[in-house]
C-alpha atoms as one frame of an Amber mdcrd trajectory, in Angstrom:
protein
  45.413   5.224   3.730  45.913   1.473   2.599  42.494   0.691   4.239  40.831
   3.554   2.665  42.539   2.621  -1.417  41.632  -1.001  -0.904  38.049  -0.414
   0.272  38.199   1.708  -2.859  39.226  -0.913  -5.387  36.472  -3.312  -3.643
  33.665  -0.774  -3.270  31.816  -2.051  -6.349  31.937  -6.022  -5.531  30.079
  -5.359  -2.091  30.399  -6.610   1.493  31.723 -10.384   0.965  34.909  -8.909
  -1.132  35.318  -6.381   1.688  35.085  -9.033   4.431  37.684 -11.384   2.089
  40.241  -8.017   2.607  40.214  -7.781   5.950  38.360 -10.267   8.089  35.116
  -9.885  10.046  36.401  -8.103  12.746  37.823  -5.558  10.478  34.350  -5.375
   8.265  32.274  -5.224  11.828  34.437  -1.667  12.967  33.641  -0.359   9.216
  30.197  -0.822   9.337  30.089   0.526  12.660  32.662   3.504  11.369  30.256
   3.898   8.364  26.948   3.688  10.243  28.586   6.393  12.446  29.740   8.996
   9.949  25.975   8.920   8.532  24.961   9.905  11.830  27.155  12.758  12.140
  26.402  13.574   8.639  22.536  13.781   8.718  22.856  15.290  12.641  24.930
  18.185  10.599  22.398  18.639   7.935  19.717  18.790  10.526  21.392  21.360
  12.487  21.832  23.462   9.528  18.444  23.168   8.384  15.410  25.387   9.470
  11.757  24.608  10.279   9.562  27.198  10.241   6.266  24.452  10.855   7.916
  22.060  13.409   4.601  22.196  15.324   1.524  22.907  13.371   1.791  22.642
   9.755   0.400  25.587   7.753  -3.124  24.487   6.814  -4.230  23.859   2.639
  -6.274  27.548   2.575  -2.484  29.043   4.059  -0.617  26.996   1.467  -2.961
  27.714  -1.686  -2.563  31.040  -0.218   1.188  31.005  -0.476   1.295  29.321
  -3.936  -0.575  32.016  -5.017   1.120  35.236  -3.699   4.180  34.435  -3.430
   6.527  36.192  -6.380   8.397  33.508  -7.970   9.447  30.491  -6.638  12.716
  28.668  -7.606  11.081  25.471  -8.130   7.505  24.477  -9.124   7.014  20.351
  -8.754   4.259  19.071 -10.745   3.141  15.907  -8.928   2.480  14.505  -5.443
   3.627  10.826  -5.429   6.449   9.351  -4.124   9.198  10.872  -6.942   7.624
  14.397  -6.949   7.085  14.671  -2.871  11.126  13.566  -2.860  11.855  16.350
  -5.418   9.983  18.677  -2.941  11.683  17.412  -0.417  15.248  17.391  -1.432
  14.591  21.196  -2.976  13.078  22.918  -0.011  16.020  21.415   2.110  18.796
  22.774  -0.406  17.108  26.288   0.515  15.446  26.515  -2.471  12.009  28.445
  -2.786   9.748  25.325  -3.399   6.486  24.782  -4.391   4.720  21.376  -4.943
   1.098  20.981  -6.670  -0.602  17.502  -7.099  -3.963  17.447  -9.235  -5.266
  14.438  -6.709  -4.488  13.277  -3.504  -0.846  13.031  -2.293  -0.035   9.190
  -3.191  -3.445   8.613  -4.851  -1.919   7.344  -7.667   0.803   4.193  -8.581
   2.409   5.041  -4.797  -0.045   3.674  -2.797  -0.804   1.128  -4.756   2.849
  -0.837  -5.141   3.836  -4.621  -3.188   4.465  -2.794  -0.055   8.214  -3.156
  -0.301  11.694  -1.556  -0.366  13.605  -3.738  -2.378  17.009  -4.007  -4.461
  15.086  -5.715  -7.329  15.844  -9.895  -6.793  15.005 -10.467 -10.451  17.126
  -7.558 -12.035  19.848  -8.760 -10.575  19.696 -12.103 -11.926  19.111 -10.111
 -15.568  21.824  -8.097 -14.579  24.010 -11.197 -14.479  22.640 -13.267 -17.047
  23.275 -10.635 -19.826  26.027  -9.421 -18.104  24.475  -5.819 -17.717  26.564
  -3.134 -15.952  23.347  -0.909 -15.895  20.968  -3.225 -14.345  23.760  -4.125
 -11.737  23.852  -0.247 -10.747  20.241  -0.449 -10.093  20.125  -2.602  -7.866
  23.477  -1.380  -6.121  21.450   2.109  -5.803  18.316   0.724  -4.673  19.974
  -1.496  -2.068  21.784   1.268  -0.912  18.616   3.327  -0.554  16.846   0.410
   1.213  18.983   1.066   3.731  18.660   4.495   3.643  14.513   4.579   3.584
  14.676   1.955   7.207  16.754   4.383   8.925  14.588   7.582   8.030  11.532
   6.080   9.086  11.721   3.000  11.137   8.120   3.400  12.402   6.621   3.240
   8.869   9.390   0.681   7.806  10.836  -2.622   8.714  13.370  -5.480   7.215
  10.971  -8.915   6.502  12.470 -12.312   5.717  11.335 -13.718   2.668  11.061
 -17.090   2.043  11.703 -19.056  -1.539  10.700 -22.131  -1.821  12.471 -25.408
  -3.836  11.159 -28.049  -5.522  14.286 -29.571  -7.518  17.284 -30.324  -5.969
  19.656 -28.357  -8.861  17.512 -25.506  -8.137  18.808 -24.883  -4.347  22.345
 -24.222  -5.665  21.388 -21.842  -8.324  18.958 -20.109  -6.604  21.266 -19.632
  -3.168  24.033 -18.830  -5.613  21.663 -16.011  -6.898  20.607 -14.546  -3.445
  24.337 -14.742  -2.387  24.951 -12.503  -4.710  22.086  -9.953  -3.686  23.825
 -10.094  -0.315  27.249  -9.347  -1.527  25.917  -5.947  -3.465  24.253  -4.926
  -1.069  27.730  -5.454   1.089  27.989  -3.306   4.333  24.148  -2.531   4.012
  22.694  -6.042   4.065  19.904  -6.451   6.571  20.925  -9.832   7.573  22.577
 -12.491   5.844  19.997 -15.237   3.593  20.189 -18.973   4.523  19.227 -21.913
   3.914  16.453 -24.100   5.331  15.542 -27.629   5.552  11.917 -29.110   4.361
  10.876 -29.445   7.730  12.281 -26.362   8.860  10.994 -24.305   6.416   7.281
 -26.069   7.056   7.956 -24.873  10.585   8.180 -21.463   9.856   5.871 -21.609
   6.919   2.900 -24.518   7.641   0.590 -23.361   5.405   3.277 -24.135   1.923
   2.432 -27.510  -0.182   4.337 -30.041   1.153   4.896 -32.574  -2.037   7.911
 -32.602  -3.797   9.435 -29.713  -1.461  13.304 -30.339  -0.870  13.758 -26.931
   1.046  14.053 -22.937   1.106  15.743 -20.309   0.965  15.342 -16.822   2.777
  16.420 -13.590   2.401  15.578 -10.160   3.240  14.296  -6.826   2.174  11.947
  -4.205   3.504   8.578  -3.828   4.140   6.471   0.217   4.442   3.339   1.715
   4.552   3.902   2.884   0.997   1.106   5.727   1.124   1.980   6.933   4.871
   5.504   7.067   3.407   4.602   9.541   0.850   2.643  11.290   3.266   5.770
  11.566   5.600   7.867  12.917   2.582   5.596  15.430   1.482   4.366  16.795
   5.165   8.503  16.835   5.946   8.685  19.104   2.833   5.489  21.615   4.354
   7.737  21.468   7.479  10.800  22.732   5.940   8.944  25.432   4.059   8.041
  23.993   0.802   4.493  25.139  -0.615   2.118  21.868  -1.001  -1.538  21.401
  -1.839  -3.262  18.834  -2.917  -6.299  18.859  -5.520  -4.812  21.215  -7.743
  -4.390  21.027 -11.061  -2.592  21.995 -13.722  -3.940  23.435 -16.723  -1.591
  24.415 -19.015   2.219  25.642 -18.392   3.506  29.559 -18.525   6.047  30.803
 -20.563   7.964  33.329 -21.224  10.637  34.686 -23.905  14.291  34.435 -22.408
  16.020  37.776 -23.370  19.390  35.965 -24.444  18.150  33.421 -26.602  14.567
  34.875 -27.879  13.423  31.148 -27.402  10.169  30.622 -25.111  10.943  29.141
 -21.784   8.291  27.566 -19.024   8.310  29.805 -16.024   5.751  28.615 -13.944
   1.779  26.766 -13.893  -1.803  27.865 -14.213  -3.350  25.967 -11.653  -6.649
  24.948 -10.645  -8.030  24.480  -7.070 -10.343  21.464  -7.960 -12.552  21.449
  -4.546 -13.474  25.191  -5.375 -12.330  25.869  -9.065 -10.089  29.188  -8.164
  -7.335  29.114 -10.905  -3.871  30.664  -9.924  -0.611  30.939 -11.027   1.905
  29.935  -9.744   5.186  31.520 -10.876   8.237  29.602 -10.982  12.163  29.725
 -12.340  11.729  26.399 -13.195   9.046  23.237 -13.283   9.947  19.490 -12.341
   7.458  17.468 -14.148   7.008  14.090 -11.711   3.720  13.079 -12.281   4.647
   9.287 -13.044   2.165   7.837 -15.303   0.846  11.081 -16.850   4.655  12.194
 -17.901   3.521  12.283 -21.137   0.743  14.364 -20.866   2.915  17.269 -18.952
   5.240  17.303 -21.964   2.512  17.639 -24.524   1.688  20.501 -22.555   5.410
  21.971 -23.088   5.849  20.406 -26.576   2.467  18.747 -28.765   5.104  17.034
 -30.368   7.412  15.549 -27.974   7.425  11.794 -28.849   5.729   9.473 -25.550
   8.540   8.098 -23.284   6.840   6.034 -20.708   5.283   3.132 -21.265   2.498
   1.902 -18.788   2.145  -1.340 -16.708  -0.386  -2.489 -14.864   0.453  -4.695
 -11.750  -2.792  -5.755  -9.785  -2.539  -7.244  -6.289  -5.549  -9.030  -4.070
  -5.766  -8.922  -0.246  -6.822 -12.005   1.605  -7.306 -13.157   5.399  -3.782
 -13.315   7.689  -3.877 -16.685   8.080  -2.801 -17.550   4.777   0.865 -16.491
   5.596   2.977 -16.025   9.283   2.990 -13.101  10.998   6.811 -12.292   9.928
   7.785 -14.626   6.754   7.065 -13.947   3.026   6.922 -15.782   0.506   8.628
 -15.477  -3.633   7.583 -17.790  -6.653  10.130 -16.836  -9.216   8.528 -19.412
 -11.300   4.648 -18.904 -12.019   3.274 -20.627 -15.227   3.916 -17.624 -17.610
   7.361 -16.564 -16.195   6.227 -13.711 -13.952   7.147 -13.360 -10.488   4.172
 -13.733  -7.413   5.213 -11.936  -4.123   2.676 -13.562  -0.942   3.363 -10.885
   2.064   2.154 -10.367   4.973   1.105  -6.422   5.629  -0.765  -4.915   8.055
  -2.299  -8.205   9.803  -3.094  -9.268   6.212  -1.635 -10.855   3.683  -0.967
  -9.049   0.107  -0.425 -11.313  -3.204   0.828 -10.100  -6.178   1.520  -8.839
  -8.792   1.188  -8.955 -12.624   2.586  -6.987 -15.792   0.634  -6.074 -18.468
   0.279  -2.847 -20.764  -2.575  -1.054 -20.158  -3.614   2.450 -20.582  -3.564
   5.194 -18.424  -5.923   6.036 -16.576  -6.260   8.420 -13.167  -8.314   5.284
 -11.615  -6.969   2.246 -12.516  -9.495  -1.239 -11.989  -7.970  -4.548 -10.948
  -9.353  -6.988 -13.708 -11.348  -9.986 -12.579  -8.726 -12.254 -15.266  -5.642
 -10.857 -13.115  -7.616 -11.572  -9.532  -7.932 -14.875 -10.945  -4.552 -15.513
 -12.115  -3.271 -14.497  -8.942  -5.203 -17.016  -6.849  -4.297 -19.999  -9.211
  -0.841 -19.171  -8.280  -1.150 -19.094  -4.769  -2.873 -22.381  -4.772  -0.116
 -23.730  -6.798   2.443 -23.498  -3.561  -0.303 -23.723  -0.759  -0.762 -27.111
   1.101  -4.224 -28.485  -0.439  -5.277 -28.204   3.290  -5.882 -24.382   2.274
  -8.820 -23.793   0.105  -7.767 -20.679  -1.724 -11.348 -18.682  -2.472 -12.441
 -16.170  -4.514 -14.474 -15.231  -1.824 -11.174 -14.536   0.329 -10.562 -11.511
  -1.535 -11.103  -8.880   1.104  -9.767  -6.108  -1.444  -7.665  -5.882  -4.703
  -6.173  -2.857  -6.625  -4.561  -2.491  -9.486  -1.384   0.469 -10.086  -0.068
   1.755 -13.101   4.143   1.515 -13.339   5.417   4.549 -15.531   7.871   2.104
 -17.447  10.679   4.034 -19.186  10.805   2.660 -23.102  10.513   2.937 -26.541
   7.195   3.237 -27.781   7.385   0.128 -30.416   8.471  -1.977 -27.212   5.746
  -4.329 -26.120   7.047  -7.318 -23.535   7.128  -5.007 -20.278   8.052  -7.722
 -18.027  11.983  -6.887 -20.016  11.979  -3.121 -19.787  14.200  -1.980 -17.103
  12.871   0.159 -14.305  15.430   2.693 -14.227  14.921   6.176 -14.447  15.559
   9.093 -16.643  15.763  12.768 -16.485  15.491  15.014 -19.016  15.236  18.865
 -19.855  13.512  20.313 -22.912  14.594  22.916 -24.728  11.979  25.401 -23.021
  13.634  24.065 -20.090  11.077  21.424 -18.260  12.521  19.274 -16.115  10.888
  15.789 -16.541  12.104  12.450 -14.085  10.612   9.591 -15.269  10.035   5.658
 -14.289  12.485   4.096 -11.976  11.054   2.558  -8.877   9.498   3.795  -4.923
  12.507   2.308  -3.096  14.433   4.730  -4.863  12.680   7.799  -4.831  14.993
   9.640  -2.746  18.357   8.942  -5.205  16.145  10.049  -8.190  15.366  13.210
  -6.317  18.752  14.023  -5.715  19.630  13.419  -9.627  16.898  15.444 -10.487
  17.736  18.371  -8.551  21.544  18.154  -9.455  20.289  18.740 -13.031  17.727
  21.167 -12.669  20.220  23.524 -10.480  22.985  22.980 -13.489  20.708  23.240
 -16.217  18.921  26.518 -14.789  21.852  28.351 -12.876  19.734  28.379  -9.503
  21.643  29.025  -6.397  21.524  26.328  -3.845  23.263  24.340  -1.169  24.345
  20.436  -1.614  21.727  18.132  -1.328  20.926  16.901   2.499  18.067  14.156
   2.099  20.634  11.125   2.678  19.782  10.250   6.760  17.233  13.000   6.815
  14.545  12.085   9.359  10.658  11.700   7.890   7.680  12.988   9.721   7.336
  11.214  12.931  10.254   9.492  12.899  11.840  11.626  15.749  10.906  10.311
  18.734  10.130   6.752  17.650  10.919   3.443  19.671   9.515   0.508  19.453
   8.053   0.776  22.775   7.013   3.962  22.220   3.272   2.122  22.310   3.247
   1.304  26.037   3.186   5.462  27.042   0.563   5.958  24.921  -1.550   2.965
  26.677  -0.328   4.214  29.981  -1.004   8.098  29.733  -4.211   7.673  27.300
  -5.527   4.391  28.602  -5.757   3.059  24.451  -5.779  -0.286  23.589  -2.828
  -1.731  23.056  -3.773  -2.652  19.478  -4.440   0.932  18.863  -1.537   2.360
  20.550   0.440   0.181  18.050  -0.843   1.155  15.446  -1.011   4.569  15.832
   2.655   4.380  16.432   3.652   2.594  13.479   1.668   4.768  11.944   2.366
   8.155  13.165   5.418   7.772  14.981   6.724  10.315  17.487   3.341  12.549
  16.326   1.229   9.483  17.655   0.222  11.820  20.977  -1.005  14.090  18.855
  -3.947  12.017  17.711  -4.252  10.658  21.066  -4.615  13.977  21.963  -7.661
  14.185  20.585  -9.234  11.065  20.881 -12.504  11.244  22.898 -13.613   9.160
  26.191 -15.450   5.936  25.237 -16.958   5.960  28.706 -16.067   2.366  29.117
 -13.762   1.074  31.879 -11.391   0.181  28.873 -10.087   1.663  26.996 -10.197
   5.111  28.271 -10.105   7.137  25.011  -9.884   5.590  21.153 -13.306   5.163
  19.967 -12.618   2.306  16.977 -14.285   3.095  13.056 -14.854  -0.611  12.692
 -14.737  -3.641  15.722 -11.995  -5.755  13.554  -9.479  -2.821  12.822  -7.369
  -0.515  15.078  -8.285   2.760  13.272 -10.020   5.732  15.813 -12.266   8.291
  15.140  -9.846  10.708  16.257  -7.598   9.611  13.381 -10.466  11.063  10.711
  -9.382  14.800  12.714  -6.174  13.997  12.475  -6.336  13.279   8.697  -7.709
  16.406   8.138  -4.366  18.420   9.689  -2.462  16.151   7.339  -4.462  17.394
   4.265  -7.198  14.885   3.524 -10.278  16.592   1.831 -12.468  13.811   1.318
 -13.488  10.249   2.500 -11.739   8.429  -0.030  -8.296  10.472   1.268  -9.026
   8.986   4.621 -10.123   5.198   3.809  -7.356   4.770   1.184  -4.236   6.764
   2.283  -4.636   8.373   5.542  -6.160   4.976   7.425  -5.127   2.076   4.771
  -8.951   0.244   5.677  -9.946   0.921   1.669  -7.082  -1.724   0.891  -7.391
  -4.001   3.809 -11.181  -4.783   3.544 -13.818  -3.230   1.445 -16.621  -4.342
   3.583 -15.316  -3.165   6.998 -14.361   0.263   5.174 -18.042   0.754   3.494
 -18.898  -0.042   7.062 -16.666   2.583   8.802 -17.949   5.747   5.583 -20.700
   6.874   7.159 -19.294   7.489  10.494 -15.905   8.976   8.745 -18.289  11.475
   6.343 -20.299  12.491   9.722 -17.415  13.515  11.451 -15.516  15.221   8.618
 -18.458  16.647   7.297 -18.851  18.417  10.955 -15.010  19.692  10.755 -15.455
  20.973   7.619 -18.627  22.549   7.353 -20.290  20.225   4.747 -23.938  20.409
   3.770 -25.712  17.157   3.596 -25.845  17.306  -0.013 -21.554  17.371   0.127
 -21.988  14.653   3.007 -23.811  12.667   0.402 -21.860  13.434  -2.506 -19.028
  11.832  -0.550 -20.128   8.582   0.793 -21.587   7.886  -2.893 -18.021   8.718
  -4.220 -15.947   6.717  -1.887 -18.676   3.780  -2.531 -17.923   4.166  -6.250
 -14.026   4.637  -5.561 -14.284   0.581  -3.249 -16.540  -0.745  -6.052 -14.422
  -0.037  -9.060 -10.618   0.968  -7.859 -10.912  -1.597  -4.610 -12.391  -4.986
  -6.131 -15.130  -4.225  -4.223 -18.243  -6.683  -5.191 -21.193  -6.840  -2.536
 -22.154  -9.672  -1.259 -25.099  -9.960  -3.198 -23.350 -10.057  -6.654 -21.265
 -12.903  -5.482 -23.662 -14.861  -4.930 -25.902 -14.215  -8.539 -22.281 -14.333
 -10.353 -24.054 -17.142 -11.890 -27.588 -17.756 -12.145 -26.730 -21.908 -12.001
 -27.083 -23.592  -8.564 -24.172 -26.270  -8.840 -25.155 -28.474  -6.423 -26.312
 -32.054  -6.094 -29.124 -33.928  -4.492 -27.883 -34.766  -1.766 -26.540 -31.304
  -0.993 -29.739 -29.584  -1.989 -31.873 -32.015   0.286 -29.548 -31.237   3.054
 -29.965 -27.441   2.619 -33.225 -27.820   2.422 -34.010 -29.177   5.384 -31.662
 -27.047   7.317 -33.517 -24.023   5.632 -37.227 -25.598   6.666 -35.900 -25.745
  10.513 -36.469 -22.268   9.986 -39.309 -22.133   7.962 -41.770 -24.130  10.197
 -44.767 -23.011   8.359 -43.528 -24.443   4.635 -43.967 -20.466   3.567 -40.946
 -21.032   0.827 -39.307 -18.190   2.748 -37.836 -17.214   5.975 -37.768 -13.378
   7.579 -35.928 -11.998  10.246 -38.796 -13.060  12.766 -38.174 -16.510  11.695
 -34.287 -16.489  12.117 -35.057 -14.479  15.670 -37.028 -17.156  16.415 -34.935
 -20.192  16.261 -31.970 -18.710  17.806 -34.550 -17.497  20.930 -35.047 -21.092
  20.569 -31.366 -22.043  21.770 -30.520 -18.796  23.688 -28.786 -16.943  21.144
 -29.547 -12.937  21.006 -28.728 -10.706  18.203 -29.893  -7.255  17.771 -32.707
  -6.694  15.337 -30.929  -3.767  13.302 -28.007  -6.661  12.494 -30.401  -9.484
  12.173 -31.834  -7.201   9.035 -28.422  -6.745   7.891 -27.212 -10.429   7.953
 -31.136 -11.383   5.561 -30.544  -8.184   3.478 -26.896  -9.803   2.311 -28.896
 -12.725   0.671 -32.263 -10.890  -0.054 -31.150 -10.895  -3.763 -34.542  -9.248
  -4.917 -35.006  -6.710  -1.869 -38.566  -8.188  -1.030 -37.458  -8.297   2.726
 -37.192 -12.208   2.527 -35.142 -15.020   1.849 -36.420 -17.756  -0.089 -35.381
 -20.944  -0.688 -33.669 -20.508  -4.091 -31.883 -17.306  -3.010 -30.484 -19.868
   0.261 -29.804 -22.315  -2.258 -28.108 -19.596  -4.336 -25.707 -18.667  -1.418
 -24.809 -22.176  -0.758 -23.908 -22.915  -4.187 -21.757 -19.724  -4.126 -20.192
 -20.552  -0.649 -19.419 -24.300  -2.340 -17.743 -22.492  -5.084 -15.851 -20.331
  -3.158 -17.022 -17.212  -4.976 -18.726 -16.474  -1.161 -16.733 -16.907   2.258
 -17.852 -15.882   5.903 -21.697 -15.346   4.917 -23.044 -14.360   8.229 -26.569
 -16.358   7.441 -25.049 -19.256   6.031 -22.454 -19.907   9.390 -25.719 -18.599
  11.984 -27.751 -21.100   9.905 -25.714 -23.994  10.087 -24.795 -23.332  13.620
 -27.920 -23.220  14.766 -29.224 -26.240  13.307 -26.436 -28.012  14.749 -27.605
 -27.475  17.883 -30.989 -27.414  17.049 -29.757 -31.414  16.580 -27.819 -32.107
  19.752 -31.091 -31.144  21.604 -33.768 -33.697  19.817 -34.927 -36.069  21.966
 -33.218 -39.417  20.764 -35.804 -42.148  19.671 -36.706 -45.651  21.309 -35.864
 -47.117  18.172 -32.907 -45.740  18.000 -31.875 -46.664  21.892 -32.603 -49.918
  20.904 -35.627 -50.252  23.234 -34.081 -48.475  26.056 -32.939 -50.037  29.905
């Protein structure tokens, strides 16, 4: 009992005041106590918990079926991102009648489009502190304490990543270590691992590629690191598991009301919904309606109320991808200190590495286009802690997005790098529910609030909530060598067994499954969409079970290749519309329709700029004489008639020339890249263009430019070397 009423009087200063109690040893057993009691806990909710779809999931005709004859449900949630998928979630498992509608794609929106972590919130706690605010504090307490919660649900799509913070003034390494310290000690007996200190030369060791001048040392802590949109995908597939009533691409029109007997006054009682691939509307009948649809809040409570008074306040944080080797495999990187006070996060993800992010109002909008001004910004800043030995491009950026943050605040506010992101939740006098801002790290917490009031508020009869510890699709089943079976029974590479496991999970087999013989020695099965990436055709099938109804489902949230590389993923559409096209019946007027969308959805929402525009970005060739007379001559080693212009029988001949073979369908490909007027040709100004664009860095990896330059290289080695030059020869 003494243990129990001091861990009680401590419980708010975190781990280091409970270790100051009692002594490590002590601390180690209640962790271990603690971790051990969850266990029971969620192995008690499980138990008591049906699923009717633990093997096939009901398919989106049977679910728009069920939405639409089905009485009443208890609960109707309006939105399919992270918040409104945990609302599902948390509902369906209280035994609660659920239903979930989402007007796009599950995740489509600001939850697949975040930094990629699960954090506490480093620079809310140091607001928290420096204007001593209790509510900030709580935040991050929560979110910490859900960080913990969101690795053990799903380690496969989850994992804890050091992050590294650099220091350039010695009276910065106290205060800043005195500031991590303290993210530590909140997050007490749920810290990942203890920050420390490094040396200059240590931290160079572990992170080469950072600017070396004035560098005194580091600092590094942890958080986590997900698979944002596969996370919401895991949430809201657990939910179809457990019963709830999901589909995607439907809309909602306008709410349905009705008068309550008792108090005359009109309450919502359900949605008029809209199947937007075939344009069926429904209703769906409901005792009450969550409104989580992030961003768009506002617009839901017009719906209810034309004159309810806006409440969230958008933000738009774009982030860029560039190549891996700008970061280690397994170390991050935080400037707290870029030159307008925001905060740059430089992660590695996926083989990758994601920079990011900045704050600015914006509008909303459904698609959401990363500005080339932030792009820009972004890269400045990463040059700014880079060793000069790194030439940050513009031509680097493999992808960038942009997402909108539904920031809770008053409408006259306008600095959103201040507002808070907690959350509210609020009812309406007609009785919509409506959770608003807060942040994807705590998703499941807000859930639980959310329900907790909507169960109060509307009398609804329903068990305690059970989503702390609750397992996410394909987390059952997971190891982390779960990989090797699947490269032993399948024969898959082990790339792709990897992937498919931190991907998928325990429900990796099941898109091995149907993966189809390559016909190769190796691998056995797992035909790849593109050479560079691990994603399999099989995967586009596989998609289609987890509700994916177009390309730009699979390329963005199913596979993640949209937001990895724009090039390799307008590579891998045609393949990905072919086979779903088959699966689903489309005519090739739908196939069509679909590969011009998802180009449209990589040009605008993905950064995507072809290689062409690059290169005329400006019409101005910015180079000098020398440079141009060098080009020039490389370019007439290929033009051996003085034609002005090369074609592909040109480049095909050169590279016959020194034993080089490429096939003739690629050959046009690599020419077509730099063929700025379509004529079939290069000429010399459009090869002059590209090296003035490569020399600017608004071009990287041209295939011409590299075959080109290799070629006359050895086009050199092999000239006969002169008598003059000998000096007369012996």
């Amino acid at each position: 009992m003494a243990f129990r009423r001091a861990l009680k009087r401590t419980a708010l200063v975190g781990g280091g005041a409970v270790a100051t109690a009692f002594g490590l040893s002590q601390l180690i057993e209640y962790r271990k106590t603690q971790r051990g009691l969850a266990r029971l806990a969620q192995v008690a909710a499980e138990a008591e918990l049906k699923v009717p779809f633990i093997d096939e999931l009901p398919s989106r005709q049977a679910q728009l079926a069920a939405l639409t004859n089905t009485e009443e449900f208890d609960v109707l949630v309006v939105g399919g991102g992270a918040t409104g998928a945990g609302c599902a979630l948390d509902a369906v498992t209280r035994n609660l009648k659920t239903a979930l509608v989402e007007r796009s794609d599950f995740s489509s929106g600001t939850s697949s489009r975040s930094t990629k972590l699960i954090h506490g919130g480093v620079r809310y706690l140091q607001k928290a502190i420096m204007k001593l605010d209790y509510e900030q504090y709580m935040m991050v307490k929560e979110a910490l304490h859900e960080r913990a919660n969101l690795l053990e649900i799903a380690p496969h799509l989850s994992a804890p990543l050091p992050i590294m913070l650099p220091v350039y003034k010695w009276w910065q390494l106290p205060y800043y270590w005195a500031g991590i310290k303290m993210y530590d000690l909140v997050a007490g007996i749920q810290c990942l691992k203890s920050s420390y200190v490094l040396s200059k030369t240590k931290a160079l060791e572990l992170f080469p590629m950072l600017k070396k001048d004035k560098l005194v040392g580091a600092i590094v802590y942890y958080d986590g690191q997900h698979n944002d949109a596969r996370m919401n995908l895991a949430i809201a597939l657990s939910a179809a598991r457990y019963g709830a009533a999901i589909a995607n691409y439907t809309e909602v029109i306008h709410l349905l009301k009705k008068k309550d007997p008792q108090s005359g006054r009109e309450k919502v009682c359900g949605a008029r919904c809209r199947d937007v691939i075939t344009g069926q509307e429904f209703d769906v009948r409901a005792k009450c309606v969550i409104n989580a649809t992030g961003p768009f809040t506002d617009a839901l409570r017009k719906m209810d109320n034309q004159e309810a008074s806006n409440i969230c306040q958008p933000s738009a944080g774009v982030h860029i991808v560039i190549p891996g080797y700008y970061s280690p495999d397994n170390m991050g990187l935080l400037d707290p200190a870029t030159s307008d006070g925001r905060v740059i996060f430089f992660l590695p993800w996926e083989n990758m590495t994601i920079a990011g992010t900045t704050d600015t109002p914006t509008s909303v909008t459904a698609h959401p286009i990363p500005g080339e001004d932030d792009i820009n910004f972004i890269l400045r800043e990463v040059r700014n802690y880079l060793s000069p030995d790194v030439e940050v491009r513009r031509g680097d950026v493999l992808a960038a997005w942009s997402g909108i943050r539904p920031l809770v605040t008053d409408p006259s506010s306008k600095d959103t790098q201040s507002i808070c992101r907690n959350h509210i939740v609020s009812i309406s006098d007609s009785g919509l529910v409506t959770i608003a801002g807060g942040k994807w790290t705590t998703y499941r917490s807000m859930a639980e609030e959310t329900l907790d009031a909507t169960i109060k508020a509307h009398r609804l009869s329903a068990d305690s909530c059970k989503t702390v510890g609750l397992m996410l699709e394909g987390a059952k089943g997971w190891t982390p060598t779960l990989y090797i079976r699947l490269v032993q029974d399948y024969g898959l590479e082990k790339e792709v067994a990897q992937h498919l496991v931190s991907t998928y999970g325990g429900r990796a087999f099941d898109v091995a499954k149907m993966a189809q013989v390559t016909g190769q020695r190796w691998p056995i099965v797992g035909k790849r969409l593109v050479s560079e990436f691990p994603y399999i055709e099989s995967e586009v099938l596989y998609a289609i079970k987890e509700y994916a109804c177009t390309a730009i489902d699979v390329i963005a949230r199913r596979t993640r290749l949209g937001f990895l590389n724009v090039q390799a993923a307008d590579e891998a559409l045609p393949r990905i519309v072919q086979i779903m096209g088959k699966e689903l019946d489309w005519s090739q007027e739908k196939r069509t329709e679909e590969l011009e969308a998802a180009r449209k959805f990589l040009y605008h929402e993905m950064g995507y700029r072809s290689r062409s525009e690059q290169i005329t970005k400006t019409s101005e060739i910015n180079l000098d004489n020398h440079e141009v007379a060098r080009y020039k001559k490389r370019f007439h080693k290929f033009d051996k008639e003085s034609k002005g212009f090369i074609t592909t029988v040109d480049v095909q001949r050169v590279l016959q020339s020194i034993n080089v073979h490429i096939d003739e369908n690629a050959l046009h490909e690599i020419l077509n890249e730099v063929d700025l007027n379509k004529n079939g040709q290069v000429e010399i100004d459009e090869f002059l263009q590209l090296m003035s664009a490569v020399k600017k860095g608004h071009v990287s990896d041209s295939r011409l430019a590299i075959l080109m330059k290799t070629a006359e290289e050895t086009l050199d080695q092999r000239e006969p070397v002169s008598v003059d030059r000998s000096g007369g020869g012996v």
